[in-house]
N, C-alpha and C positions, 0 to 999 in steps of 0.2 A: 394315196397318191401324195406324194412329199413334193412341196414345192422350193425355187430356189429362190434363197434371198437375195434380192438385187446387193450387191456391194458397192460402195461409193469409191470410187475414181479417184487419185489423187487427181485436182483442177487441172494440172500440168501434163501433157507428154506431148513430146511431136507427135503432129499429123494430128490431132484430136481437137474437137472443134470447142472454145472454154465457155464457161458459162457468164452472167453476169457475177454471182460469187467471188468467182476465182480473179475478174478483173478487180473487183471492189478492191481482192485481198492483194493484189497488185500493186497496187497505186497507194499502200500504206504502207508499204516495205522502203526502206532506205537502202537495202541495196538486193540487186537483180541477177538472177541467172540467165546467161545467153538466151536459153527460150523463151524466157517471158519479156526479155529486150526485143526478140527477133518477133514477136509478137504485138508488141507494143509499135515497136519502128515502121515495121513492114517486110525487113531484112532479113535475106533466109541468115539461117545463122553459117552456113558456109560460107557469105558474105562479110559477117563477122569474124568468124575465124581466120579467112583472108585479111582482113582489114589489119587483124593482131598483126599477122606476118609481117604486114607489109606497112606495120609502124603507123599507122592513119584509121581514120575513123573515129569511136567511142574509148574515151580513155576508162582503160581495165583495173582490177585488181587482180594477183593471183595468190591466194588462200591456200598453203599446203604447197604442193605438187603439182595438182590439177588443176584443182580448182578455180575458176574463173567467175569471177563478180562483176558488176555492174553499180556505181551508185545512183541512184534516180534522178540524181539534180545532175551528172554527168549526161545521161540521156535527152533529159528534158532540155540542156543547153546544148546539145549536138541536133534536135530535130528544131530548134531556134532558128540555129544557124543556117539551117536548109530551108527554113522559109523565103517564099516567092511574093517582094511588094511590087507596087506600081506606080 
């Protein structure tokens, strides 16, 4: 009886739920993919795609073609900005 080897996950896909790992590996990175942004924020990331369109929100980079970045200190001063004092 041949058994199967469990394979590891890359941390990242939507819908999937992350581990602590994958946050660690998060929070060391200088710059971010939409989902690990829309992760960290709480934003679905059609939220964020919106946002691109409509010129507001987290300021982007685009990489290539597609490709769409995130810098950390860019995030981290947009969820700043959203804080509620008293």
């Amino acid at each position: 009886m041949k058994t199967k080897k469990k394979e590891k996950k890359p941390p990242l896909k939507t819908g999937e739920r992350m581990d602590l790992l994958a946050i660690e590996i998060i929070l060391k990175k200088i710059y971010l993919t939409e989902i690990e942004v829309a992760f960290i924020t709480g934003l679905s990331i059609f939220t964020l795609r919106n946002d691109r369109f409509l010129c507001k929100g987290i300021p982007y980079l685009r990489v290539g073609a597609r490709k769409i970045m995130y810098r950390m200190v860019d995030v981290i001063q947009y969820m700043e900005r959203q804080r509620i004092t008293f």
